[in-house]
DRENPA-3360 file (N, C-alpha, C; in nm, 2 decimals, always signed):
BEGIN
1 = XXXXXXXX = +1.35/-0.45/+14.87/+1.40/-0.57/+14.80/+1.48/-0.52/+14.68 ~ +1.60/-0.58/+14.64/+1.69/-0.51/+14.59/+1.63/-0.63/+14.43 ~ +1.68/-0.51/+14.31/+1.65/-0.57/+14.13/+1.70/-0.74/+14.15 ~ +1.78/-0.75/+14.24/+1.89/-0.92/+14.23/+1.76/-1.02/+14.29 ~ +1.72/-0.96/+14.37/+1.62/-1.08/+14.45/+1.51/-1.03/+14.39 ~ +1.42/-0.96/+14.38/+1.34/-0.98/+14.24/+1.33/-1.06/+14.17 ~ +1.45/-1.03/+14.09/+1.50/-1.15/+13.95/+1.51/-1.31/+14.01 ~ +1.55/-1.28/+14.18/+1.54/-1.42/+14.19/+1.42/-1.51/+14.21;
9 = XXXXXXXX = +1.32/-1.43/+14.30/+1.17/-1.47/+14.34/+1.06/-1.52/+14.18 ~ +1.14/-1.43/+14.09/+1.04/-1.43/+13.93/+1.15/-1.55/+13.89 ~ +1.22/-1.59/+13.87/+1.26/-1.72/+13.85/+1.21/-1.81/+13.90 ~ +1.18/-1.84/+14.07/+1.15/-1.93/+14.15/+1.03/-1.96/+14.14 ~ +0.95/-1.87/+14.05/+0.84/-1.84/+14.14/+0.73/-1.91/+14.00 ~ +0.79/-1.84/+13.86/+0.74/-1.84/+13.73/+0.75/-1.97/+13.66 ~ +0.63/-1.96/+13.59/+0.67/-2.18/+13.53/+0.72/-2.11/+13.40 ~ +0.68/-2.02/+13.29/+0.68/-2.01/+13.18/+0.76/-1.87/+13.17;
17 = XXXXXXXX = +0.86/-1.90/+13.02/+0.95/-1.82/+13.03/+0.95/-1.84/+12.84 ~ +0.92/-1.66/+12.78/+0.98/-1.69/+12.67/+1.12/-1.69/+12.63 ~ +1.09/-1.77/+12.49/+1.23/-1.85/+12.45/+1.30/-1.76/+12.30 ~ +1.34/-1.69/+12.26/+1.40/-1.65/+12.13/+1.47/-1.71/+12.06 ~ +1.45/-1.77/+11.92/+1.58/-1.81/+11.86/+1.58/-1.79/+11.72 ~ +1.66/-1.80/+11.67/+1.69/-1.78/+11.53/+1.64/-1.82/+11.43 ~ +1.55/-1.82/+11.33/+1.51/-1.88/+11.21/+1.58/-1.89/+11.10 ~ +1.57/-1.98/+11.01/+1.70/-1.99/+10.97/+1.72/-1.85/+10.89;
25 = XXXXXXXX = +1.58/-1.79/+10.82/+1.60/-1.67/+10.76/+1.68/-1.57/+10.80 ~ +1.71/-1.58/+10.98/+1.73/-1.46/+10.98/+1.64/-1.38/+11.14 ~ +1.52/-1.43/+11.10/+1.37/-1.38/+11.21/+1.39/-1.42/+11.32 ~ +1.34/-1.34/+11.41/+1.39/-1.39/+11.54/+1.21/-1.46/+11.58 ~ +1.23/-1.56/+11.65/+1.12/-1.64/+11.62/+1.11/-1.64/+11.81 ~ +0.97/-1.65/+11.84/+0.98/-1.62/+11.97/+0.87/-1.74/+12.07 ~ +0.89/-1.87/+12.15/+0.84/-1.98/+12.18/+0.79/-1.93/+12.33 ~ +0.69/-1.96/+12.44/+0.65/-2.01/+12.55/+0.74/-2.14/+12.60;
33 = XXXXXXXX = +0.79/-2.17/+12.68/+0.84/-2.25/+12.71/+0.80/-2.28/+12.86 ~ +0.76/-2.41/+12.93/+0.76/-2.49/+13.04/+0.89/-2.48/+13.11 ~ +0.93/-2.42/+13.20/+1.07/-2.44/+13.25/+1.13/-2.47/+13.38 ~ +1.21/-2.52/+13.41/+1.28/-2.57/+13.52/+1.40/-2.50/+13.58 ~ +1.42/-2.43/+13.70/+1.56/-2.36/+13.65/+1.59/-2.46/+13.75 ~ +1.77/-2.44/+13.76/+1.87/-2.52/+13.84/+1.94/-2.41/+13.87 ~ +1.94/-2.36/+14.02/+1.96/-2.23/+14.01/+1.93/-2.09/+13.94 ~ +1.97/-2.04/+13.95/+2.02/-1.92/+13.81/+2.07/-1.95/+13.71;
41 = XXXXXXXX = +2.14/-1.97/+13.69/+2.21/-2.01/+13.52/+2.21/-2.09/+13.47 ~ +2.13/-2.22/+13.52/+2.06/-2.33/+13.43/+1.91/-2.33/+13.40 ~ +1.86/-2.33/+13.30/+1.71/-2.38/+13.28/+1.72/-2.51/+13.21 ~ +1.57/-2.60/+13.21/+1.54/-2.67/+13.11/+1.41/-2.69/+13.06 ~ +1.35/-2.70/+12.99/+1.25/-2.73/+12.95/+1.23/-2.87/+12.85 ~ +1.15/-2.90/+12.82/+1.10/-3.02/+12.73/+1.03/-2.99/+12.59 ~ +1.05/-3.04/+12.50/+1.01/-2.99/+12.37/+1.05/-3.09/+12.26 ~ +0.98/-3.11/+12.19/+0.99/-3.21/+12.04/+1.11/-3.18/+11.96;
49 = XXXXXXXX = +1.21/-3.23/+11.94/+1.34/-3.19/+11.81/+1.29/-3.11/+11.73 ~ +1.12/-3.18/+11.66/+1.08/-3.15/+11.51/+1.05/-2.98/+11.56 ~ +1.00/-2.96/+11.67/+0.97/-2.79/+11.71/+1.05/-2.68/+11.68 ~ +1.01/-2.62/+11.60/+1.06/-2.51/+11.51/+1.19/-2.46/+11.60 ~ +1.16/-2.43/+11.74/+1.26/-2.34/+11.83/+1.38/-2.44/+11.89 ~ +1.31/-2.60/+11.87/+1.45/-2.69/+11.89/+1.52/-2.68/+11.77 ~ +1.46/-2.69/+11.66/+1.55/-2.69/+11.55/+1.66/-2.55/+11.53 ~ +1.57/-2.43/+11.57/+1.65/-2.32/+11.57/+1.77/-2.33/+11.64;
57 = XXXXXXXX = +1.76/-2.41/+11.74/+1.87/-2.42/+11.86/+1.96/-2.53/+11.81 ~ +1.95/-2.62/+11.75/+2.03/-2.68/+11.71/+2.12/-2.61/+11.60 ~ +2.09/-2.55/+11.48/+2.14/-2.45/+11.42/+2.24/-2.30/+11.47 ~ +2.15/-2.26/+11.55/+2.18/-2.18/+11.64/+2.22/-2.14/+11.80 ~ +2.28/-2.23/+11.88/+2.24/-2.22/+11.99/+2.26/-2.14/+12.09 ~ +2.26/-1.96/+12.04/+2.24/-1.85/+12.11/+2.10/-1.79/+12.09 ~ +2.05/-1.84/+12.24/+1.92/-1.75/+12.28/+1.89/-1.64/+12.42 ~ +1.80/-1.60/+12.36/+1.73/-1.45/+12.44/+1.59/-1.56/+12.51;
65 = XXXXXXXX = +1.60/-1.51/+12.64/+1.47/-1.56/+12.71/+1.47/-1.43/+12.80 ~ +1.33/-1.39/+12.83/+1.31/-1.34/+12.98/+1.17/-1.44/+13.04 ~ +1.21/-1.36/+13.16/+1.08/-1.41/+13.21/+1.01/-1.30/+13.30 ~ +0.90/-1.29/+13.31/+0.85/-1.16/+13.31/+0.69/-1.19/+13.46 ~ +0.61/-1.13/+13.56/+0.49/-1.17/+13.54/+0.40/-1.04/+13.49 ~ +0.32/-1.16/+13.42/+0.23/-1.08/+13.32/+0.10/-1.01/+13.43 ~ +0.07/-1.06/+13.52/-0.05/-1.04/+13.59/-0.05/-0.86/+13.65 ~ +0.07/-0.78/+13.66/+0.12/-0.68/+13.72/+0.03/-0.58/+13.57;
73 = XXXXXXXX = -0.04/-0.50/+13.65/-0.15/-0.43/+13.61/-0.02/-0.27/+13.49 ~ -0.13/-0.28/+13.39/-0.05/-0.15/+13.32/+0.01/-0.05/+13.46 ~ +0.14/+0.01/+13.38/+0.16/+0.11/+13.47/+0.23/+0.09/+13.56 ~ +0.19/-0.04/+13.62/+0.24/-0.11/+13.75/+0.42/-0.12/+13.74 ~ +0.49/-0.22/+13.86/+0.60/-0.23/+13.86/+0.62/-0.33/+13.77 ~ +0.69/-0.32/+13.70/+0.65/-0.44/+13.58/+0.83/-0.46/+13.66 ~ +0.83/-0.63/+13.61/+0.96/-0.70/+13.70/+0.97/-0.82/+13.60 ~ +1.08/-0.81/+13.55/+1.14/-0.88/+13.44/+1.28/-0.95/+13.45;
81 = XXXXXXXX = +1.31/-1.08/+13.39/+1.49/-1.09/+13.41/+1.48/-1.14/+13.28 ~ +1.63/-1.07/+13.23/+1.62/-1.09/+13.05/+1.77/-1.21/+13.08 ~ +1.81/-1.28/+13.00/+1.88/-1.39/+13.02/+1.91/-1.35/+12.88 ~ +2.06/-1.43/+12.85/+2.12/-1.45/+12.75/+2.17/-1.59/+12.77 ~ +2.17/-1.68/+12.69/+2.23/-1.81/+12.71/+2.27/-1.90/+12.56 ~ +2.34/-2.01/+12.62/+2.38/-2.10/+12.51/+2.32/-2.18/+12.53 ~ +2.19/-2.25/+12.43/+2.11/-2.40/+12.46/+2.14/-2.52/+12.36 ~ +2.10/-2.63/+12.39/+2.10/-2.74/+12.35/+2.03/-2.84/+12.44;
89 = XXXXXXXX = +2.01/-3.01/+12.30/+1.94/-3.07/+12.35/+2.02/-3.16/+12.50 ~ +1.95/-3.18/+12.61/+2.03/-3.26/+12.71/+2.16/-3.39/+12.64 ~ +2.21/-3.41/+12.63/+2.26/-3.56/+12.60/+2.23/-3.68/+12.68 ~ +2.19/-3.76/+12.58/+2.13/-3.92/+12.67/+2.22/-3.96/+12.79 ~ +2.34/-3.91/+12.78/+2.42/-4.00/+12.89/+2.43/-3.87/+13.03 ~ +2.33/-3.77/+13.00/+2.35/-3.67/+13.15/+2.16/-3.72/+13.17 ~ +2.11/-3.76/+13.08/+1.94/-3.75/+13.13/+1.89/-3.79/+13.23 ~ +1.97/-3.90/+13.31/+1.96/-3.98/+13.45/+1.97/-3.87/+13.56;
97 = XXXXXXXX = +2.12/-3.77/+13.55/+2.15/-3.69/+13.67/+2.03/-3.58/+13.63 ~ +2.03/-3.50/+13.55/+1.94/-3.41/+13.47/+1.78/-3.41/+13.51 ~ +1.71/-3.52/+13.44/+1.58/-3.54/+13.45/+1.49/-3.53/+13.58 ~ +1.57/-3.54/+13.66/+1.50/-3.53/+13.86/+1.51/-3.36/+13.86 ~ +1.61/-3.26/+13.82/+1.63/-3.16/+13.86/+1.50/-3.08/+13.75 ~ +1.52/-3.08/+13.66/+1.45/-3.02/+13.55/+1.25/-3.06/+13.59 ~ +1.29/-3.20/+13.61/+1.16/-3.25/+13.61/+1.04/-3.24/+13.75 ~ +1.09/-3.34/+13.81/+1.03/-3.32/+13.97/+1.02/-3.20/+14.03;
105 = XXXXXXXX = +1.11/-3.13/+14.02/+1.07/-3.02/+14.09/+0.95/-2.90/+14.05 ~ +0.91/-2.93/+13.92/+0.86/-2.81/+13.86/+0.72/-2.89/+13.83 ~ +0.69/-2.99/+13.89/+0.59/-3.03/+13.85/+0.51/-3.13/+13.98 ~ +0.48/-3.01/+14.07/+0.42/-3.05/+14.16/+0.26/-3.12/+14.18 ~ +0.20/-3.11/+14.06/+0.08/-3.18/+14.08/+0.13/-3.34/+14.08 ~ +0.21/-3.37/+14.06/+0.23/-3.53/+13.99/+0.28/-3.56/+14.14 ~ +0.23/-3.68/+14.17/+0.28/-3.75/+14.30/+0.40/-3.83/+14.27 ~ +0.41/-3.90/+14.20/+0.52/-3.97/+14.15/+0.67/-3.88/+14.05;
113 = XXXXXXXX = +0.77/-3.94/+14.09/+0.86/-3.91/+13.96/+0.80/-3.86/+13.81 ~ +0.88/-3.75/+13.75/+0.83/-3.76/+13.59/+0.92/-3.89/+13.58 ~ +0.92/-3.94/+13.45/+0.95/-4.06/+13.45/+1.10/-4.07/+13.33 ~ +1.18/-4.07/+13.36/+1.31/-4.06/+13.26/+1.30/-4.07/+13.11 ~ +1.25/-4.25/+13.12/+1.21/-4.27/+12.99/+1.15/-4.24/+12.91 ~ +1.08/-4.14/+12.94/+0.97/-4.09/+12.83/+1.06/-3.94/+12.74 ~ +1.19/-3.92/+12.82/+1.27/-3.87/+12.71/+1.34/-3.92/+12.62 ~ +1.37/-4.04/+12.63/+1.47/-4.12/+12.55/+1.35/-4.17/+12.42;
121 = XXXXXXXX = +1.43/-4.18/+12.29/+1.38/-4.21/+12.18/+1.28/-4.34/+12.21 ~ +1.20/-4.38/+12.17/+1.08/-4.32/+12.06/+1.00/-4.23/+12.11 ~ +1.07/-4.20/+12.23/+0.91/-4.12/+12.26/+0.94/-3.96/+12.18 ~ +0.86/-3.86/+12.19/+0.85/-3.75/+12.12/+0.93/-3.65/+12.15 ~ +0.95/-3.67/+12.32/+0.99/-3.50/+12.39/+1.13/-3.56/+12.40 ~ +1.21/-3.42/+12.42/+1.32/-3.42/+12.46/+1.39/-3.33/+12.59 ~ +1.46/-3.35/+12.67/+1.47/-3.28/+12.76/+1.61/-3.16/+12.70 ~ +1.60/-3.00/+12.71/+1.66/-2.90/+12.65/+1.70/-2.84/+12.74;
129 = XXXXXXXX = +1.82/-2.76/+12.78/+1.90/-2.68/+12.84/+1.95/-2.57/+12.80 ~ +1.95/-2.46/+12.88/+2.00/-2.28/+12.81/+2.06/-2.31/+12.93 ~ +2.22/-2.26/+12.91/+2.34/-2.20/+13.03/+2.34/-2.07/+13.03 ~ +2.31/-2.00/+13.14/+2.31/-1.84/+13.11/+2.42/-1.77/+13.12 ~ +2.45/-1.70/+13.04/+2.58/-1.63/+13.04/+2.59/-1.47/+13.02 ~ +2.44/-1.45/+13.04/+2.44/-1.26/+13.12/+2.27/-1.28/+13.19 ~ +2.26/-1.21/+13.30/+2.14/-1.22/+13.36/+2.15/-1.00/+13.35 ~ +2.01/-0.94/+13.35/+1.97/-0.84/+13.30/+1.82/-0.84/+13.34;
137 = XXXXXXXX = +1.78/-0.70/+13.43/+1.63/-0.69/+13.50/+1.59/-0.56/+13.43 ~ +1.47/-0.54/+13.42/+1.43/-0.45/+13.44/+1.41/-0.34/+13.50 ~ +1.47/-0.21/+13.47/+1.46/-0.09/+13.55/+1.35/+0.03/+13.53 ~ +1.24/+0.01/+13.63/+1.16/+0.15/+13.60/+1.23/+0.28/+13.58 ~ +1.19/+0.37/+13.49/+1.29/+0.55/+13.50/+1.23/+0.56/+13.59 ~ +1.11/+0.57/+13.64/+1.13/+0.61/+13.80/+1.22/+0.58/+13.95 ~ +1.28/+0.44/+13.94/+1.34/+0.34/+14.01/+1.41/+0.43/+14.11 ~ +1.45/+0.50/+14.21/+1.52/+0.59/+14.31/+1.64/+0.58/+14.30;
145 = XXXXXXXX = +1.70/+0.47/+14.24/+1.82/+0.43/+14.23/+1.87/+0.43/+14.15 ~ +1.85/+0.36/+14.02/+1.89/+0.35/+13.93/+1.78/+0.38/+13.78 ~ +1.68/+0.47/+13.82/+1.63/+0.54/+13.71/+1.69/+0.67/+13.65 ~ +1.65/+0.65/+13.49/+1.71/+0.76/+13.44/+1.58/+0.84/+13.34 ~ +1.50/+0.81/+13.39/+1.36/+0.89/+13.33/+1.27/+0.79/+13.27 ~ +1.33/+0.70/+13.18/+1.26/+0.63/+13.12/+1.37/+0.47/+13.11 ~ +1.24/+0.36/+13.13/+1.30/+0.24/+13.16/+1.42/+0.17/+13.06 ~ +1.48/+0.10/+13.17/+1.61/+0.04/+13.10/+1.63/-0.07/+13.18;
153 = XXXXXX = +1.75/-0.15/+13.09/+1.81/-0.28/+13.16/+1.94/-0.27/+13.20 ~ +1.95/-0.32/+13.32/+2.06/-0.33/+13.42/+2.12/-0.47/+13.44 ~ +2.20/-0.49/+13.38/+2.29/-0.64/+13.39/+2.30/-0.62/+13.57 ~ +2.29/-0.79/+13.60/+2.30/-0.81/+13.75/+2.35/-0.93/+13.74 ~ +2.42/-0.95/+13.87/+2.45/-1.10/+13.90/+2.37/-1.16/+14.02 ~ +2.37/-1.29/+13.99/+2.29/-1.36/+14.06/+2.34/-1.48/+14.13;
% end
């Protein structure tokens, strides 16, 4: 299985993906996030405005996410995709096309639809978007192929 499908299966596969973003200081401030992808190069997740890492994003909207699985024992093949993206919050007039893709699909206990409205004001959550604009995996230095003694990252497309 080639680094590209890897990265694709730990997308498909992963609900939770951390989130990096800027504090206003300066600090790079680092969130869990619930996530949905739309392919490869869209994610979304759900989150409160007032949450420190929406606010970061609003200020800032260049973030670092990977996603990683944690369950792969020390030592092991550890299999990571590091993302670079531009995020923001959804806009109310895409939440209709948006909310089915982000939502239903990632949240298979629920028999019914998540329900649109409960993104739209008063309620709390908001629905959030990162467009990826570099995808980057993990390379063991042992890797046969592309090791160089000690591990590194390999931009890939996807």
């Amino acid at each position: 299985m080639t680094h590209e499908d890897n990265a694709r299966r730990l997308i498909e596969r992963t609900r939770y993906m951390s989130l990096g973003t800027v504090d206003p200081d300066g600090r790079a401030r680092v969130s869990p996030v619930y996530y949905a992808p739309d392919g490869y190069d869209i994610f979304y997740w759900m989150s409160a405005p007032e949450a420190r890492h929406s606010q970061n994003i609003v200020r800032h909207p260049e973030v670092s996410m990977v996603i990683y699985d944690s369950t792969v024992p020390i030592g092991g093949d550890v299999r990571a995709v590091y993302l670079l993206a531009t995020a923001g919050q959804v806009p109310d007039d895409e939440l209709e096309a948006c909310a089915p893709v982000a939502c239903r699909a990632r949240f298979p206990e629920r028999q019914e639809p998540f329900p649109v409205e409960w993104l739209y004001p008063p309620e709390r959550l908001r629905l959030w978007r990162a467009r990826v604009t570099e995808h980057s995996v993990h390379v063991r230095g042992s890797d046969p192929e592309y090791g160089t003694g000690i591990d590194t990252r390999r931009v890939v497309t996807l």
